[in-house]
C-alpha positions as CSV (number, residue, x, y, z in Angstrom):
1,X,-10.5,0.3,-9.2
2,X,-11.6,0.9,-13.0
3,X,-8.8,2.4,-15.4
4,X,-11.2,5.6,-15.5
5,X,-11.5,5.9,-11.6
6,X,-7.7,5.4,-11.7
7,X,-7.1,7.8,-14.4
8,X,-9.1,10.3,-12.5
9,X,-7.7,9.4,-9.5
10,X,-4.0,9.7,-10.6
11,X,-4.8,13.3,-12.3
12,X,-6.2,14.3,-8.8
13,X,-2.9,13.1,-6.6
14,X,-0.5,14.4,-9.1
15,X,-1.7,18.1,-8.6
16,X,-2.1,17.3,-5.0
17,X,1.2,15.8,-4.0
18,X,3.6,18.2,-2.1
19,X,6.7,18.6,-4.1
20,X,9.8,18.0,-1.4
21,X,12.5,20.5,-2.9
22,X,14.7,20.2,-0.6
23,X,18.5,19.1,-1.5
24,X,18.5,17.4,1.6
25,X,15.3,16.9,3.2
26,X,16.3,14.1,5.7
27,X,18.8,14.8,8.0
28,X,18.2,14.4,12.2
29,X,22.1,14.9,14.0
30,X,20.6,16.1,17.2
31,X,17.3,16.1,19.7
32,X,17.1,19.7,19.8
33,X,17.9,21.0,16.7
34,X,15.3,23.1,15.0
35,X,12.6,21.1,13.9
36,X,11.9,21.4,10.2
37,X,10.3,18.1,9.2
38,X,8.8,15.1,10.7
39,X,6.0,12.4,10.4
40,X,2.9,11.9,12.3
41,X,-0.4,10.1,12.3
42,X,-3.6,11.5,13.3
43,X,-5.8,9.4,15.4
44,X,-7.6,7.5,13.1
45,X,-11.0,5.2,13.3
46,X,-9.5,2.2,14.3
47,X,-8.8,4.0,18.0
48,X,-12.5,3.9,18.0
49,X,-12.9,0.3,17.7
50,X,-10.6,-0.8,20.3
51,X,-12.2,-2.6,23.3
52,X,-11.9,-3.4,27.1
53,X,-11.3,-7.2,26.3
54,X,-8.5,-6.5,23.4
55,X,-6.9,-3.6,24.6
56,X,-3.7,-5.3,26.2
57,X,-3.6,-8.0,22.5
58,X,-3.6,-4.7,20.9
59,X,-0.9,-2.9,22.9
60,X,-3.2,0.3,24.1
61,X,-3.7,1.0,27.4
62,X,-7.0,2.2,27.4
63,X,-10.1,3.1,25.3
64,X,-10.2,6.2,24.6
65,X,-12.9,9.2,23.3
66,X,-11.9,9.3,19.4
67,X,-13.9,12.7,18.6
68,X,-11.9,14.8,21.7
69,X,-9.3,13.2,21.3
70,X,-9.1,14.7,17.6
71,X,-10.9,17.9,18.0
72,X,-9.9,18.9,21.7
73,X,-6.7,17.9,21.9
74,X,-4.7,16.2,18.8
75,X,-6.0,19.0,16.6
76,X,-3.7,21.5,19.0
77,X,-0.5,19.3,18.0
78,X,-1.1,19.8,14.5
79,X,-1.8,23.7,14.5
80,X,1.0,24.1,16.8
81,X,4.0,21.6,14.4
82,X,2.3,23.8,11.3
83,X,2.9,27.1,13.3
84,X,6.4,25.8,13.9
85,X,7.2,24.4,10.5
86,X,4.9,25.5,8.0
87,X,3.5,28.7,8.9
88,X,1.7,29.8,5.5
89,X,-0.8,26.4,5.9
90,X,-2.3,27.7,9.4
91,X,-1.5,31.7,10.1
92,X,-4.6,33.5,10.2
93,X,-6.7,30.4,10.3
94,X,-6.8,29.2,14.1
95,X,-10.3,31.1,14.4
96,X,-11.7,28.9,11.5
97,X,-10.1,25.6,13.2
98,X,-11.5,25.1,15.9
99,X,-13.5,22.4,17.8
100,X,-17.0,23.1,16.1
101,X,-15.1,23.5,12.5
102,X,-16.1,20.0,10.1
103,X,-12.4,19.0,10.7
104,X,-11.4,19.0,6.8
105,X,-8.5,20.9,7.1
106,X,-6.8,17.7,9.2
107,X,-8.7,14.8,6.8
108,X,-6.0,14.0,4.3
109,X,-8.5,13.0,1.9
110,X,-10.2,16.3,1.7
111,X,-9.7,19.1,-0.8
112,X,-9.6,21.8,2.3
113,X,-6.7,19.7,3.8
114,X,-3.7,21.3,5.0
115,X,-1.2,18.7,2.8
116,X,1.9,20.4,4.0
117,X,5.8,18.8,2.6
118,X,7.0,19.7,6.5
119,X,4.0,18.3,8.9
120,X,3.2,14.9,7.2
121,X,0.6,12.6,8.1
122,X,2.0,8.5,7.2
123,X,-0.9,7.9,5.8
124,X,-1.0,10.4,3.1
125,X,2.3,8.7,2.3
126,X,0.5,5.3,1.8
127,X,-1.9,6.6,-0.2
128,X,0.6,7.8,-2.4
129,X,2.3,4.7,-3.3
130,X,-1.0,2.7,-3.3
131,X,-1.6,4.5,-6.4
132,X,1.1,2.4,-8.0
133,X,-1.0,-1.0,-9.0
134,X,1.8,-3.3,-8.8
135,X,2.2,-2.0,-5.2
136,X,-1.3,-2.5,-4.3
137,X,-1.6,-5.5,-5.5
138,X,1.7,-6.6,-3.2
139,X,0.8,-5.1,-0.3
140,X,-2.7,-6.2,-0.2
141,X,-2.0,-9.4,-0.3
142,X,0.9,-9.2,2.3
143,X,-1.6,-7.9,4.8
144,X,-4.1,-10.5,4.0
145,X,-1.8,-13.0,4.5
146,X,-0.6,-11.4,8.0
147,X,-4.4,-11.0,9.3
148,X,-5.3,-14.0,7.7
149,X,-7.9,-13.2,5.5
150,X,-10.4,-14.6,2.9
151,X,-9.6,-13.8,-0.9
152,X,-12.5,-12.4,-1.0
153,X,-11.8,-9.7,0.7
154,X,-8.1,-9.4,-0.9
155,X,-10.8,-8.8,-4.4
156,X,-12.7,-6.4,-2.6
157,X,-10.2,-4.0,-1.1
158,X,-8.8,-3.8,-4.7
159,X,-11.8,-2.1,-5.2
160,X,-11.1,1.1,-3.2
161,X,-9.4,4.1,-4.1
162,X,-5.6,4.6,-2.6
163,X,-6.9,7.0,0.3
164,X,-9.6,5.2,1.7
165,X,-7.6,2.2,0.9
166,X,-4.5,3.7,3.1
167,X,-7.5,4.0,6.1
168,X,-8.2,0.6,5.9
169,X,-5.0,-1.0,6.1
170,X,-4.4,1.5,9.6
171,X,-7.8,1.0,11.1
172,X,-8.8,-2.2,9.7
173,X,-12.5,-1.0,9.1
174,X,-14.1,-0.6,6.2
175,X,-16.1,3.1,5.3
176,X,-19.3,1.6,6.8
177,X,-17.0,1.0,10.2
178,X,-17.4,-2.9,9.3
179,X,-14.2,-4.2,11.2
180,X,-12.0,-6.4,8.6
181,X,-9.4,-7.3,10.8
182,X,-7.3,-5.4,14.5
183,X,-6.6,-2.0,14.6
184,X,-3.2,-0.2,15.1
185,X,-4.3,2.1,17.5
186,X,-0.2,2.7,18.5
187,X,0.7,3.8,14.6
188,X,-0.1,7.0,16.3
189,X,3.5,7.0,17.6
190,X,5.3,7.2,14.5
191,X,9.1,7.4,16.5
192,X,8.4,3.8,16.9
193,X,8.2,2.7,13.1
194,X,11.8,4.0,12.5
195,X,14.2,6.8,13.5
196,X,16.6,9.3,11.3
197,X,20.2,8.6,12.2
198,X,22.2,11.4,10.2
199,X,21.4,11.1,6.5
200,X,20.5,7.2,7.4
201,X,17.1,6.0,8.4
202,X,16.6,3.1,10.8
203,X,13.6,1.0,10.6
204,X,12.0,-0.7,13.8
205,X,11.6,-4.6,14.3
206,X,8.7,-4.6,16.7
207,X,8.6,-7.0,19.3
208,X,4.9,-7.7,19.6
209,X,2.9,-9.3,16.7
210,X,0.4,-6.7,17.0
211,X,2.4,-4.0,15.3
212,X,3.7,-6.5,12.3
213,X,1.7,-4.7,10.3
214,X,3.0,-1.3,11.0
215,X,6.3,-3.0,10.0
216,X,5.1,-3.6,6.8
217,X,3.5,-0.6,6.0
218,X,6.5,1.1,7.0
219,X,8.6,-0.9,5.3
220,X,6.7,0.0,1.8
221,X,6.5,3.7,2.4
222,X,10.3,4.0,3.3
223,X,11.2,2.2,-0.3
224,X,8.5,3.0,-2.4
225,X,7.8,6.8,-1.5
226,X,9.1,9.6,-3.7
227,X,10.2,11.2,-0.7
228,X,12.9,9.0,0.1
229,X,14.1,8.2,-3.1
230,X,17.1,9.7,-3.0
231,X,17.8,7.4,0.5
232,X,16.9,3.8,-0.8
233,X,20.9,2.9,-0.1
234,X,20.6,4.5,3.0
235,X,17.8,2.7,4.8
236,X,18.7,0.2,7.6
237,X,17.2,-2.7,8.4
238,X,18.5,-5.1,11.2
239,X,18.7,-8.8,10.8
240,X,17.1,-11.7,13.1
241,X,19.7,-13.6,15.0
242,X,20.4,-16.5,12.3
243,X,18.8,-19.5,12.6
244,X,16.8,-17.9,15.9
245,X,13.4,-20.1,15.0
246,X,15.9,-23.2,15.3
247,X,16.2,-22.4,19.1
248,X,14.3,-23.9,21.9
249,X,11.4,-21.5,22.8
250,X,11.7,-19.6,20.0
251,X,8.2,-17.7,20.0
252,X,8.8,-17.1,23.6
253,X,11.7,-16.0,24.7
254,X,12.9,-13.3,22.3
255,X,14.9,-11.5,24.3
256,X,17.7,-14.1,23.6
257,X,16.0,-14.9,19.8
258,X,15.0,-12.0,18.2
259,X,16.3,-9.0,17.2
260,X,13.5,-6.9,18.0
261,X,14.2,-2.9,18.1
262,X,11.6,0.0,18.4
263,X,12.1,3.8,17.8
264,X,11.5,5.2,21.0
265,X,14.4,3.5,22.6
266,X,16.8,5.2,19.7
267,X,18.2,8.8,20.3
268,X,20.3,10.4,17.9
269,X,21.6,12.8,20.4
270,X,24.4,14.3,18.6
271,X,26.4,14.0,15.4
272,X,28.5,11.2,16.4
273,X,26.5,9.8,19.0
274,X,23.7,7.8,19.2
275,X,22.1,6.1,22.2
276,X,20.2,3.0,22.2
277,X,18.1,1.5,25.3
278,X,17.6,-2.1,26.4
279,X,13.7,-2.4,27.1
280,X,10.8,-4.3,27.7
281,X,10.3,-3.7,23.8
282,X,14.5,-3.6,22.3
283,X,16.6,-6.5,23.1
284,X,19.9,-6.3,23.7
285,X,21.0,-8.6,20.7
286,X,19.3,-5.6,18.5
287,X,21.6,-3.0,20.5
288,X,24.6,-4.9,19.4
289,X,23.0,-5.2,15.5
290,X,22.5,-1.4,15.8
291,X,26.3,-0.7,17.1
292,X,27.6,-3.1,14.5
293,X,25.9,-1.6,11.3
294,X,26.2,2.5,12.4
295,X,30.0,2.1,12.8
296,X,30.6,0.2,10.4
297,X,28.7,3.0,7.7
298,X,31.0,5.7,10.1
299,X,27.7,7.0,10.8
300,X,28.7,8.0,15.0
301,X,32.0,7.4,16.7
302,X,29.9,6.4,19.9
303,X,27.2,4.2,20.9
304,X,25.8,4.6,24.8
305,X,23.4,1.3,25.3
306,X,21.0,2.2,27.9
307,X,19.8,-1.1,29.6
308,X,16.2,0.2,32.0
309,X,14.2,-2.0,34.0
310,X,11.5,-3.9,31.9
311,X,8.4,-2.6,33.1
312,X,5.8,-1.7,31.9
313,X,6.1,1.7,33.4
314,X,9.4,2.2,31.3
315,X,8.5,0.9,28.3
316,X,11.3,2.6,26.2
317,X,14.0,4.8,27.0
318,X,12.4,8.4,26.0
319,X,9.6,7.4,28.7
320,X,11.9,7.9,31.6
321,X,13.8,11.0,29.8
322,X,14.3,13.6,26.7
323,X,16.6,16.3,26.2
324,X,14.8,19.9,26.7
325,X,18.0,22.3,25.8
326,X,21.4,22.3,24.9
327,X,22.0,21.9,28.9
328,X,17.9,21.2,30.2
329,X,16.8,17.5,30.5
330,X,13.9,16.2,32.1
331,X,13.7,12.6,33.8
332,X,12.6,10.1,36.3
333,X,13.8,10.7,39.7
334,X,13.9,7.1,40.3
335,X,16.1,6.3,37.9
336,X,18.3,9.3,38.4
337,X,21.1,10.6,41.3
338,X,18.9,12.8,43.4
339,X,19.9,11.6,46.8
340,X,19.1,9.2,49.1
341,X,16.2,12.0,50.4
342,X,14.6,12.4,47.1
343,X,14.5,8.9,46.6
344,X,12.6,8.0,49.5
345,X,9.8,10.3,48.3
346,X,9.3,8.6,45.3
347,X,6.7,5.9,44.9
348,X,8.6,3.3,43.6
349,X,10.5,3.4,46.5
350,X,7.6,2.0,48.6
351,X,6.1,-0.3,46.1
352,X,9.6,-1.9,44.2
353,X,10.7,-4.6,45.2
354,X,14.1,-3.3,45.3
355,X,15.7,-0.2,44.2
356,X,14.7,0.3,40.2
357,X,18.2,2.4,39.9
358,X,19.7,-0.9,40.4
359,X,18.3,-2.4,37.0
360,X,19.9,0.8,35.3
361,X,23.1,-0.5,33.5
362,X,25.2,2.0,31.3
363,X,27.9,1.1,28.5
364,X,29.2,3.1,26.4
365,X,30.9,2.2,23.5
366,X,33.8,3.6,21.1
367,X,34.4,3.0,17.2
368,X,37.6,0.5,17.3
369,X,37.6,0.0,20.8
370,X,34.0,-1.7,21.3
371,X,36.1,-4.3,23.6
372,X,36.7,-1.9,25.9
373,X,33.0,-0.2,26.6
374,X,32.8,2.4,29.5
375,X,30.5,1.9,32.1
376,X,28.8,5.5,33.4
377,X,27.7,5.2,36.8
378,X,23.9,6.7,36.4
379,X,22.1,8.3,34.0
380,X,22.7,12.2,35.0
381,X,26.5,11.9,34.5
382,X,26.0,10.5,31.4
383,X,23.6,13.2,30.4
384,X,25.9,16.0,32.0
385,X,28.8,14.6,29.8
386,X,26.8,15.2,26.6
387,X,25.5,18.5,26.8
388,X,29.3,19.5,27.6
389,X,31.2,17.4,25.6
390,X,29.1,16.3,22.4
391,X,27.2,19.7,22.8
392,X,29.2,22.0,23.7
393,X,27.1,23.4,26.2
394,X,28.9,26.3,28.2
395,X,26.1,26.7,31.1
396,X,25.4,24.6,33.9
397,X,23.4,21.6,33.2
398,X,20.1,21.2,34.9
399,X,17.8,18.2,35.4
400,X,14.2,18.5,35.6
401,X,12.5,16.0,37.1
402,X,8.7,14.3,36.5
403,X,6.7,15.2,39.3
404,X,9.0,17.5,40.7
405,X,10.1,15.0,42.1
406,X,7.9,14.7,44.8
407,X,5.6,11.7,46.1
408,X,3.9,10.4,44.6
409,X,3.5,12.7,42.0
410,X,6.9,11.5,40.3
411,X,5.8,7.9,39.2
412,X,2.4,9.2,38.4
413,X,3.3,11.7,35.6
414,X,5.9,9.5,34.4
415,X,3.1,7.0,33.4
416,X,1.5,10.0,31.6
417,X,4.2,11.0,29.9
418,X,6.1,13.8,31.8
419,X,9.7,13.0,30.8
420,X,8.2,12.4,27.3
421,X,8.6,15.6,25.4
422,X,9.4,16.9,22.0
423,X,12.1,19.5,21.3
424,X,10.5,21.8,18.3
425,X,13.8,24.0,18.7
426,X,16.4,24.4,21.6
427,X,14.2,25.3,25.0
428,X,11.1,24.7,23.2
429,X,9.2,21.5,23.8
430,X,6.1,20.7,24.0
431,X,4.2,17.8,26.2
432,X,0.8,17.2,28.1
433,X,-1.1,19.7,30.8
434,X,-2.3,17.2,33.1
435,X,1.3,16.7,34.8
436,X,1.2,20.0,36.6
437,X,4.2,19.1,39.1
438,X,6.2,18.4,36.5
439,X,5.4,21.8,34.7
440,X,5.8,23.6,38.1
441,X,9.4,22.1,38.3
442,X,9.4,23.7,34.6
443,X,8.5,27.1,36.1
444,X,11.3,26.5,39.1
445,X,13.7,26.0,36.2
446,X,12.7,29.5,34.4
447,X,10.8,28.1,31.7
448,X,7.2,29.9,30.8
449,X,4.4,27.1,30.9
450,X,1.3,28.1,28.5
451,X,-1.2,26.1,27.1
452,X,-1.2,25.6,23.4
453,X,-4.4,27.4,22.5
454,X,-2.7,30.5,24.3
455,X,0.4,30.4,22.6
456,X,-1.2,29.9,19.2
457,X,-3.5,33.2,20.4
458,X,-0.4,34.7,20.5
459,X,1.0,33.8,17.2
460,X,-1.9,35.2,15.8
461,X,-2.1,38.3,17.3
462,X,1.5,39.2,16.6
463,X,2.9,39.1,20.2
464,X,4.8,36.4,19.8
465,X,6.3,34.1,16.8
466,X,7.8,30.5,16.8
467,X,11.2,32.6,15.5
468,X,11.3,34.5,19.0
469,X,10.1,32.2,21.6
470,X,12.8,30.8,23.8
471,X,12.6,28.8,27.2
472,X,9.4,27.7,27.1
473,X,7.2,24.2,27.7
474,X,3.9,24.2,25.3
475,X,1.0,22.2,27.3
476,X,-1.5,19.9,24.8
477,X,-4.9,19.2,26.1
478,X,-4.3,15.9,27.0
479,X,-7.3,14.0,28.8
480,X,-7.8,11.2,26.0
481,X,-4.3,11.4,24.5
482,X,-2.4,10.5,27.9
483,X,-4.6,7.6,27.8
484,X,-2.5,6.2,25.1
485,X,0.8,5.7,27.1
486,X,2.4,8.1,24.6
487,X,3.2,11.7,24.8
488,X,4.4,14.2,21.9
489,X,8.3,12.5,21.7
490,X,6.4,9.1,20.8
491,X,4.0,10.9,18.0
492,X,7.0,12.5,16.2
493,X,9.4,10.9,13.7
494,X,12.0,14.0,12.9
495,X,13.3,13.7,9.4
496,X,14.6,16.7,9.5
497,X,16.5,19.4,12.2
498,X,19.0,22.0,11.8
499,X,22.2,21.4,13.0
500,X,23.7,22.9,16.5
């Protein structure tokens, strides 16, 4: 870029950059606290360039439809976080957003963008920072040397301004859609790049290559960004197992190796208590690292370690549940105590080699007394025992479960994301319409089931305001986004909630 293109460049941001003024603008202590800030990524162009053959190398599940799944469906979860959290960028503009509209309100490098300090797309982030040359230069040449690149091509992304610069490093294409090097289709789910534990934020190790990238882009936002300047001594990073490349199998078996650790296997589910899972994805050797570093900053008193099967089905711990209210959760029958009935109805039953409730192992862990962890029996006692005792939850505690619970219905809304939901306030989430059992076992459990263009109708006409609504599960369009294996718990990273 030429000092003048910079200049005006750097004159353009400056007036454009959201000015955080909160005290304390990052702060998570619950699941269910009001929502008040968190990160996202919109689908970007790189989605569009995954294929059949690299799908699985890439980590996606499928290809999906880029242009619905921005318009018809991704576009809702936007309006419906800014209705939420920033009202005064979307009241009185659904009309003009819809499907047909050119889109500019969501494209972060447009002047019409909605650029809000509460809904924040990463990427705008990176483009920030990328406006500091020293940084560019760095991280340019990181990601070359990760992708393997030419320095030919380190000269000519140098060349682009920070925004469309910021696009390239997600999606790997150039403006032209030229593919430099793999997409990162799954930066979509920003839980996974890191997680808010109190004042403290965690970043992820990922286990698969494919998302080293992500890493590293995270890594540079979360130290470099004006936004979390006042948290540089605050940010957690877990170390490898020392000496773990010295081991035989090294590259293979990471489970023993590696300390490799992924957001959506971290819950901070109350102000002293965090929960980690064991997955296909988080290895128990990062579970310890975790417990080990959060006590020892007195950040919780208490560390649960989920342990789930490693499938593919589960791949981490807010796929098989997330909390709903102070006393609501909804879950996996499978891996729950329904009764020996209910559990015969479920298709895992048929198809599992054995019982998948077996491969559920609970310990829970006090500060000082991490000798003696607790083992909890099953999941549902150990999700009773927080809403009443870290919650304080005075009603009865209810379990909703994925599919109703019924067969086969159970397994198959699990794998799009039923039990994967986001908590905007206490009894408010907000998930996928395509698992209709599930949101009839919603109904069953007196919660009002509306689709999101409805409840945003609503909002606009004055019948109803995100400070009034209570009990109630928000459906998103959801045809291309379920594709993703990733519902809205996975495409969140709170940085902020209110307290309970």
């Amino acid at each position: 870029m030429s000092n003048e293109t910079k200049s005006n460049y750097l004159e353009r941001s400056m007036t454009a950059m959201p000015i955080y003024s909160d005290t304390h603008h990052i702060n998570v202590s619950s699941e269910i606290g009001t929502l008040k800030r968190l990160l996202i990524h919109s689908p970007d162009r790189g989605l569009g360039k995954v294929v059949p053959s690299k799908a699985q190398d890439w980590l996606f599940e499928d290809i999906v439809h880029l242009d619905m799944m921005r318009r018809d469906e991704y576009d809702y979860y936007v309006k419906i976080l800014l209705y939420f959290l920033d009202p005064d960028k979307v009241q009185g503009k659904v009309a003009m957003l819809g499907p047909d509209s050119d889109r500019s309100f969501f494209k972060p490098d447009h002047k019409d963008y909605f650029n809000s300090d509460r809904v924040i797309d990463i990427q705008s982030l990176l483009g920030d920072i990328l406006i500091d040359e020293a940084i560019r230069i760095r991280l340019i040449a990181a990601i070359c040397g990760i992708e393997r690149t030419s320095f030919r091509t380190q000269q000519q992304l140098s060349q682009y301004e920070p925004i469309e610069l910021a696009k390239i490093m997600i999606s790997g294409s150039l403006p032209d859609l030229t593919m430099l090097f793999a997409p990162l289709p799954n930066f979509i789910f920003t839980r996974d790049i890191g997680i808010v534990i109190n004042d403290h934020i965690l970043l992820n190790k990922p286990a698969k290559l494919a998302r080293t990238r992500e890493a590293l882009l995270a890594q540079y936002i979360f130290f470099h960004h004006p936004l979390f300047a006042d948290y540089q001594d605050k940010i957690i990073e877990i170390p490898d197992n020392e000496h773990a490349f010295l081991l035989p199998d090294a590259d293979i078996n990471r489970d023993v190796t590696r300390s490799t650790l992924e957001g959506g296997d971290v819950m901070m589910i109350a102000k002293r208590h965090l929960i980690v899972g064991v997955s296909e994805r988080t290895t128990l050797y990062a579970a310890q690292q975790v417990m080990r570093l959060v006590f020892s900053k007195n950040l919780v008193d208490k560390v649960t370690v989920i342990k789930i099967p490693k499938k593919r089905d589960y791949m981490h711990i807010d796929t098989v549940f997330t909390q709903v209210k102070r006393n609501v959760w909804v879950l996996l029958g499978a891996l729950a105590r329904t009764g020996d009935e209910a559990k015969k109805r479920d298709v895992i039953h048929f198809f599992a080699p054995k019982d998948v409730s077996e491969d559920l192992k609970i310990l829970q862990f006090i500060k000082g007394l991490e000798h003696k962890p607790i083992e909890i029996e099953n999941l549902e006692d150990l999700l009773a025992d927080i809403s009443k005792n870290d919650l304080g939850a005075t009603e009865s505690v209810q379990f909703i479960y994925s599919g109703n619970n019924e067969f086969p219905f159970g397994a198959r809304e699990q794998w799009t994301d039923s039990c994967n939901l986001l908590a905007l306030k206490d009894g408010v989430v907000i998930g996928y319409d395509r698992n209709e059992k599930t949101a009839d076992a919603f109904r069953a459990a007196g919660f009002e089931v509306i689709a999101a263009a409805k409840l945003l109708a609503r909002f606009e006409q004055g019948q109803s305001s995100p400070e009034t609504i209570e009990n109630t599960f928000i459906m998103l369009p959801s045809a291309e986004l379920s594709r993703a294996r990733g519902g809205s718990h996975c495409m969140s990273l709170p940085l902020l909630r209110e307290e309970i």
